[in-house]
N, C-alpha and C positions, 0 to 999 in steps of 0.2 A: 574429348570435348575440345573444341577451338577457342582459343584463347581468344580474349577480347583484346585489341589493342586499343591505345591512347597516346596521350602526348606527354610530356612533365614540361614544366619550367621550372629549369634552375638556373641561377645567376651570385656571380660572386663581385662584391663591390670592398676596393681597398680603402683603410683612411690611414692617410699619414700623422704620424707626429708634428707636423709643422702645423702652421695657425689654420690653412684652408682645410686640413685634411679633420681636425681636431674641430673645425665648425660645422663642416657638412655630416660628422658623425655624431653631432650632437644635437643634428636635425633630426639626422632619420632614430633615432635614439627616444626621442623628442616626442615623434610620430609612433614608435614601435612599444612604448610603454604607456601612451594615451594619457602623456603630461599636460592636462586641458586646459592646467592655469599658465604654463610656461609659452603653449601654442597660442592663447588669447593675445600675449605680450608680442611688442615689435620685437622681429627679429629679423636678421642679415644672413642673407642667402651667398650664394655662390657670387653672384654677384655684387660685389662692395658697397656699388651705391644702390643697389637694388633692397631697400628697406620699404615693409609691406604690415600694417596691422591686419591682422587676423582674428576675424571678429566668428560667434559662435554657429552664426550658420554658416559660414567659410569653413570651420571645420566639421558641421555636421556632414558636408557632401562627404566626409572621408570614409563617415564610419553610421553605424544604427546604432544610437548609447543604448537602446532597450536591449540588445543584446549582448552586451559589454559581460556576462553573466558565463559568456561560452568562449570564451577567451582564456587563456591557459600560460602558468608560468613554470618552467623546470626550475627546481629545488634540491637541494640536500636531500629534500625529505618525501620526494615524488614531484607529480607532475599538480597545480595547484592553482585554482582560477584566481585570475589578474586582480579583481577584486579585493579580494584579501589583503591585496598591499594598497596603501595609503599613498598619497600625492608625496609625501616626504618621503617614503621608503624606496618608492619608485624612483624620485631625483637621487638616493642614494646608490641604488643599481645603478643610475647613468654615469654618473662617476667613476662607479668601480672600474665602468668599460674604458668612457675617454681617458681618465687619467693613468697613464702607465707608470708604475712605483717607482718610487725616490726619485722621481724626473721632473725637473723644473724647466718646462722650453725656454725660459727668457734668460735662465741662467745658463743651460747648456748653448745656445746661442753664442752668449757672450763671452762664454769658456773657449767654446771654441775659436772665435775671432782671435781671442787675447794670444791663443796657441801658436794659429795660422803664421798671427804677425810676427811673434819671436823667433819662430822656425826660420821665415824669411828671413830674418835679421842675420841670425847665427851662421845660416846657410852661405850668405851674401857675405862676408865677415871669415870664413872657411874657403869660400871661392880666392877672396883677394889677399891669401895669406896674412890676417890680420894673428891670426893663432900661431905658435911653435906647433912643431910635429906632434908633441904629446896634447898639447892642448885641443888639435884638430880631433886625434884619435880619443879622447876624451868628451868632445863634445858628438863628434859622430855615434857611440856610444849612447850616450844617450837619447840622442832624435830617433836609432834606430830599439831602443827598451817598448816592451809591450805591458811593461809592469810598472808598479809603483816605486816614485824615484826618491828614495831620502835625502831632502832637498838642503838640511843641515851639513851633512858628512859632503853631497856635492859644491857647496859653495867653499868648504874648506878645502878639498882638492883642489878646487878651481883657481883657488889664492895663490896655491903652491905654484902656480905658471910664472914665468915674466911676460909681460905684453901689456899696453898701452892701452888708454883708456879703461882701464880693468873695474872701473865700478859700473859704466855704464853697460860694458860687454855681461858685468856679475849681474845686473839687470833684469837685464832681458831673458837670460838661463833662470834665474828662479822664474819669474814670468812664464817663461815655458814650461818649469818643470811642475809651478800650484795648477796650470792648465790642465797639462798632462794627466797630474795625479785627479785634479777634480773630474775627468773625461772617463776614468779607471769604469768600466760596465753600464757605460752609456754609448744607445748610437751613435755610430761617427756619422752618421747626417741625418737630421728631423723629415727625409723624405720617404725614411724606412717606414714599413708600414705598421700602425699602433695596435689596430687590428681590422678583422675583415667580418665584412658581414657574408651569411649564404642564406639564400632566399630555397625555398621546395614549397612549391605549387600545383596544383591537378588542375589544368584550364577547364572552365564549368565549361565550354563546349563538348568536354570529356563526359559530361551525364554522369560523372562518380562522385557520390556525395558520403558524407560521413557515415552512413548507413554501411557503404561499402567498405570504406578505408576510412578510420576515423582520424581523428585532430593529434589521438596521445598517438598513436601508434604508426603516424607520420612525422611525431617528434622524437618517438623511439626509432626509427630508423634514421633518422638526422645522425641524432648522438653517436648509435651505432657507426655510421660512416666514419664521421670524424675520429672518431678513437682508433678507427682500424687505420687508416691514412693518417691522420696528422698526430697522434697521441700526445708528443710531446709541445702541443699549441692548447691550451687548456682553453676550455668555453665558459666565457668572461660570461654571454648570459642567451636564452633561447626560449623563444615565447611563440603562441599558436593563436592565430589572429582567427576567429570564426565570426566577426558581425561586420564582414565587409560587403555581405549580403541583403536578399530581403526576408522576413521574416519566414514567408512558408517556401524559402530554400534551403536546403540544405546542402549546396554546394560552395564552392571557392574557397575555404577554411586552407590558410598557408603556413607556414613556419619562418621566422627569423631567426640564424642561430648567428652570433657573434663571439668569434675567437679571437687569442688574441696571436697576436703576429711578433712575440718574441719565445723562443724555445727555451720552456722552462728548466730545462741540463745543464744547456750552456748559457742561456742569459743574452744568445747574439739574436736581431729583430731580422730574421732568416727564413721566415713562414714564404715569400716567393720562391726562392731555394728551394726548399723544402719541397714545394708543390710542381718546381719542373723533373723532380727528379722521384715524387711520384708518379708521373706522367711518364719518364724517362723506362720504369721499373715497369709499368701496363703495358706498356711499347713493346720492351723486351720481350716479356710472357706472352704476347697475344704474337709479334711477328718475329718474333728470333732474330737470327743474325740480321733479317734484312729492313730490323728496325730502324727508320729516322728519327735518331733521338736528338737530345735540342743541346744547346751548352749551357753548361749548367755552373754557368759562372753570376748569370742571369742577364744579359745581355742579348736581348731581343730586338730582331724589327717587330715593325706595325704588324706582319702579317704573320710572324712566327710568335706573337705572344698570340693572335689570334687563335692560332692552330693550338696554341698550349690549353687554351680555355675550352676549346673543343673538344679536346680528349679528357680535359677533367667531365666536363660531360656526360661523354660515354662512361667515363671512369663510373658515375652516380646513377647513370642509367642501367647501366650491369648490378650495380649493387644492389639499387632496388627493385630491380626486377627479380634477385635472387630471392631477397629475405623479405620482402611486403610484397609485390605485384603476383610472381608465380604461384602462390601457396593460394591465393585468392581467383586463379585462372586470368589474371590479366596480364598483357606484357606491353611494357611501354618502348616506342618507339620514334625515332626521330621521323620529321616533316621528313617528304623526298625533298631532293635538293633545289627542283622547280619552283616547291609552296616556299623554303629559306628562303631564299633569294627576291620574292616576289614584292610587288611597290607595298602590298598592306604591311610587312616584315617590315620591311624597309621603314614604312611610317609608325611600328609599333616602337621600333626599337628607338625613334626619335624622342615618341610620346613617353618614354619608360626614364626620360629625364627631367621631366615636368614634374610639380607635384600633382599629387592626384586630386587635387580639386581642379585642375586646369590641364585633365585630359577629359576627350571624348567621349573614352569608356570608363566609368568609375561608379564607386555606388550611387550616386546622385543619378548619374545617368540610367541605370537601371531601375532604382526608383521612378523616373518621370515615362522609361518605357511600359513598367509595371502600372502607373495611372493611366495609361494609352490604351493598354489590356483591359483594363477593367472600362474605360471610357463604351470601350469593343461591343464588351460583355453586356455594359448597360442596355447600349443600342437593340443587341438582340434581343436582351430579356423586354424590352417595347415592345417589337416586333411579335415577338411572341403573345406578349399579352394584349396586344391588339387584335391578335387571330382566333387568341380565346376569348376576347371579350364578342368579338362577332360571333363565337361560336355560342356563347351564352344567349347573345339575341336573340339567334334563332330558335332555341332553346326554350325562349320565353317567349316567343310568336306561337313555338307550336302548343304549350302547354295553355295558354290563352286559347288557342284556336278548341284543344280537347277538354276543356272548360265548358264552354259553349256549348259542344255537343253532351257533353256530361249531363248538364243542365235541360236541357232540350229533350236526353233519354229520361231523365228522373221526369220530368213533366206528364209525359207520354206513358212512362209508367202506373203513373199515380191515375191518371184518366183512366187506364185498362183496370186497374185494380178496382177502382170502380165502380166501372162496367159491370166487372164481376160480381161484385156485390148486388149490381140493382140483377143482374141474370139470376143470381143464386134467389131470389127471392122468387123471381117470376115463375122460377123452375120445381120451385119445391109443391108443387101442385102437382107438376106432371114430370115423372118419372124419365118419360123420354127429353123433356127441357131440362132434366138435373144433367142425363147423360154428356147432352149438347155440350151442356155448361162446363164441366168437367172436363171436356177435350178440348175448350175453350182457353183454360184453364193451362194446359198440357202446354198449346202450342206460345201463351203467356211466355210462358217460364223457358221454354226453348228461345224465344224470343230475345230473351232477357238474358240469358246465360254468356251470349257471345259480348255481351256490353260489361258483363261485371269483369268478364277476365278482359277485357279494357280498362276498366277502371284499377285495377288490381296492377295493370302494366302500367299506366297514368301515374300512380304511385309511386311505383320503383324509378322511372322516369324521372319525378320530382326530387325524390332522393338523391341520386346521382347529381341532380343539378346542385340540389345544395351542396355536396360536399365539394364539387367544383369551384362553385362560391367561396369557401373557405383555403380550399389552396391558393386560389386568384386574391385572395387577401391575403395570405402568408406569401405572396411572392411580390404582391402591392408594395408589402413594409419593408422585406429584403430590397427591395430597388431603392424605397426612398431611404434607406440607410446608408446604402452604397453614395446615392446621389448627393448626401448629406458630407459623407465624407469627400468625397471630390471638392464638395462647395467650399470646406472648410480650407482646404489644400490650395484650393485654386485663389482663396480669400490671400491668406497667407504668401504665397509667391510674389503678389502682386499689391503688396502694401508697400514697398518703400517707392514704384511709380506712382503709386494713388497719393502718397505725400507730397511727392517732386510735382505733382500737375496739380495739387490741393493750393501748394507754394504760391505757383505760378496762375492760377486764378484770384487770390488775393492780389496778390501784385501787381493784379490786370484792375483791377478795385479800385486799388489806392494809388492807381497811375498818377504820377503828379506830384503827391504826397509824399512826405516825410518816411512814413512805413511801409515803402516801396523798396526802399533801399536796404532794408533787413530781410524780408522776401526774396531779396535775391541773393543774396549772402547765403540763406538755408538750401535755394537751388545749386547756387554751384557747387555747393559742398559736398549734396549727394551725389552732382555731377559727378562721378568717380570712376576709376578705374576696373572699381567691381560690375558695372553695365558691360554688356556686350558692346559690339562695334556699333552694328544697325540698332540697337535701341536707344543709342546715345545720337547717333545721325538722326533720327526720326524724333527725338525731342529737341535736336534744334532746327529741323521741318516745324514742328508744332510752331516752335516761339516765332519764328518769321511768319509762319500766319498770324499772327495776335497781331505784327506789327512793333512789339516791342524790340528794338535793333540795337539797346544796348544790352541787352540780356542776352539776343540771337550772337554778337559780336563778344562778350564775355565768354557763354559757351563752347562757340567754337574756337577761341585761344585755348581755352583749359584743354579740347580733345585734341588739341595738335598736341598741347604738351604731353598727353598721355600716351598719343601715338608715338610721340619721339621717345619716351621713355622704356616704349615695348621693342623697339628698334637699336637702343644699346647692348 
């Protein structure tokens, strides 16, 4: 049988120890555990001055709360929906991840600086022979200790020197050595990485929904990875996101799993290490001697950590193909090099640093293509029942028109029958007038035979119409329920314009007046950043038609600043 191919997306993002690395991880953090009261609150992005409230339909675009139900948390104790945990317990999972044990950034900082400066001093001070020979080979001794330094026993050797200035020199040596010892299994720079998150994805253009490969058993394959590759990097936390959808899909369902980035053996934050020289080990196996392996000092350009992320990769792409894709008949496969490369790549991979309220393609957007669909659907289901309603018309011409005749043959009948009656009398005198009468009679009834199985077909006719009737009113109600739900959708979208121009017709009111000047106060405020570009130009089009040109001239300052703002 032929294997079905597809695509995956995976993607690994670092965060560091330092303050940027330690915020932007406690966004997507944030985002990944569906902390809806921390997301409402202002919060600071990558950008410092770039501070933005977040209000709740800002975060609806993200996600379908109605499905929040098929969202999934790995546990000690299995695999366990989101739900389950509580807005506290979830802010305590985000902790567990940002915060790496016994480490204080503001003090390790400061430890470090305090070290940095003694070192120089001591250094500087050893350069210009301020030290005796023993006292150099003394303190070199200790700048080059990778352990802890008993700072009591050294400052009494220390004494034992002769040399000048000897308290301020005894100084700066303890100075370096409370540094030193406080540094003892802490990063030597807050750039190491704290931990890293990995995304696994089945792109819904793939057509493979959880029917085929479900939610737990693309988190069981995660797990499985990591533990075969990174073992000794323990997975701080790994959740399966299924309501980034619409309701009657059942595709896009992803995985986040976050590890953490110091190797729980040795205690050194060596997870990049670690991962070129898994990379270095696939290399080997797959091209032998005439592997290009990297240095694994970790000392990369731009283009060689590139390649290092490419073969982690394939690294994931083999994995899963083994233990989830093959057993299932599917094999997953990279774009050719043509589709990589190409401007929508190009534009995706831009988009994939925005948040997802403020890309293109997102559930929001799917959502308003899904009301375009159905917009579709309405139309035809009119068209349809336009075709049938004409079809009823005629339907009801003809059974009007075999009415008439109905009526027309009962008439006609009833005369003949008659007839017969006043012949049967005339006849029963003479024998040969009964015979008459009676073939009379004969051709009556042949007469008549071809009208009843008319009438009989009129019937069934009618029938049909009615049940027609009753579908064309169960499809009546299905549209106007449909139509109902658009209005309601369409109502909603479009209430905080219907405010901003409610504003601005008071305002046109009280031209002149005192209460004109509050009126515009509530315009500029929703005048905001959350409007598109052209809907914010086209209401200050509106306000110069009214005339009003201190409001048109308020306006358009506020969108310059907003433009300038999106421009930092």
């Amino acid at each position: 049988m032929t294997m079905r191919n597809c695509t995956l997306f995976y993607s690994f993002a670092n965060y560091g120890l330092n303050k940027k690395g330690r915020r932007t991880g406690k966004a997507t953090l944030i985002h990944s555990l569906r902390l809806k009261e921390q997301l409402e609150l202002k919060q600071k992005y990558l950008n410092k001055s770039h501070e933005l409230m977040r209000t709740k339909n800002e975060i609806n675009v993200e996600w379908d709360s109605s499905l929040s139900h098929a969202n999934l948390l790995d546990t000690p104790c299995g695999m366990v929906p989101l739900d389950t945990f509580t807005q506290a317990q979830r802010q305590q999972l985000l902790v567990d991840v940002v915060e790496p044990p016994l480490l204080s950034t503001a003090n390790t900082s400061d430890f470090g600086k305090i070290k940095s400066r003694a070192k120089y001093k001591l250094s500087d001070w050893i350069k210009n022979d301020s030290f005796c020979d023993a006292g150099i080979a003394f303190i070199k001794e200790i700048l080059a200790s990778e352990d802890v330094v008993n700072v009591q026993h050294s400052i009494y050797q220390f004494n034992l020197f002769d040399m000048k200035r000897k308290s301020q020199r005894t100084e700066q040596l303890v100075n370096y050595i409370n540094a030193h010892n406080a540094l003892i299994d802490k990063p030597k720079t807050l750039n190491f990485t704290n931990f890293q998150e990995i995304l696994f994805k089945i792109p819904i253009v793939n057509g493979i929904g959880t029917g085929i490969v479900s939610g737990k058993e693309m988190m069981q394959t995660m797990k499985e990875f990591i533990v075969h590759f990174y073992p000794d990097y323990p997975i701080k936390l790994m959740l399966m996101h299924d309501d980034e959808r619409l309701a009657h899909e059942n595709t896009g369902a992803h995985v986040h799993a976050f590890i953490s980035g110091q190797n729980a053996l040795t205690g050194e934050y060596d997870l990049r290490i670690a991962q070129i020289k898994k990379v270095n080990e696939f290399l080997f196996k797959r091209d032998g001697m005439s592997a290009n392996l990297f240095s694994e000092t970790g000392r990369l350009n731009y283009e060689q950590a590139g390649d290092v992320a490419k073969h982690m990769q394939e690294m994931f792409y083999e994995f899963v193909n083994e233990h989830l894709f093959h057993p299932k008949n599917i094999n997953a496969a990279f774009h050719p090099e043509s589709v990589r490369k190409s401007e929508k790549r190009k534009q995706m991979r831009k988009e994939a640093k925005l948040a997802k309220r403020d890309r293109p393609f997102n559930y929001h957007t799917r959502l308003l293509e899904d009301v375009d669909s159905l917009e579709i659907k309405a139309k035809k289901l009119d068209d349809k029942i336009s075709q049938r309603e004409k079809v009823v018309d005629d339907l009801e011409s003809k059974a009007a028109y075999l009415s008439e005749n109905c009526e027309t043959l009962t008439i006609k009948r009833d005369a003949l029958k008659q007839q017969c009656i006043q012949q049967e009398a005339v006849f029963q005198q003479n024998h040969r007038r009964l015979s008459k009468k009676m073939r009379l009679e004969q051709e009556v009834d042949d007469r008549l035979s071809p009208k009843v199985k008319e009438e009989k077909k009129l019937d069934a006719s009618i029938w049909l119409k009615q049940q027609k009737h009753t579908e064309l009113d169960s499809a009546i109600a299905e549209k106007q329920s449909i139509l109902d739900r658009l209005s309601l959708m369409t109502t909603q979208a479009l209430y905080p314009i219907h405010k901003m121009l409610e504003h601005m017709n008071n305002r046109l009111i009280l031209k002149g007046r005192a209460g004109a000047a509050e009126f515009m106060q509530h315009i500029i405020k929703a005048f905001s950043a959350d409007l598109p570009t052209e809907l914010r130009k086209t209401l200050i089009k509106i306000t110069n038609n009214t005339g009003d040109t201190e409001l048109e001239n308020a306006l358009t300052r506020k969108d310059s600043q907003i433009n300038d703002s999106f421009d930092m």
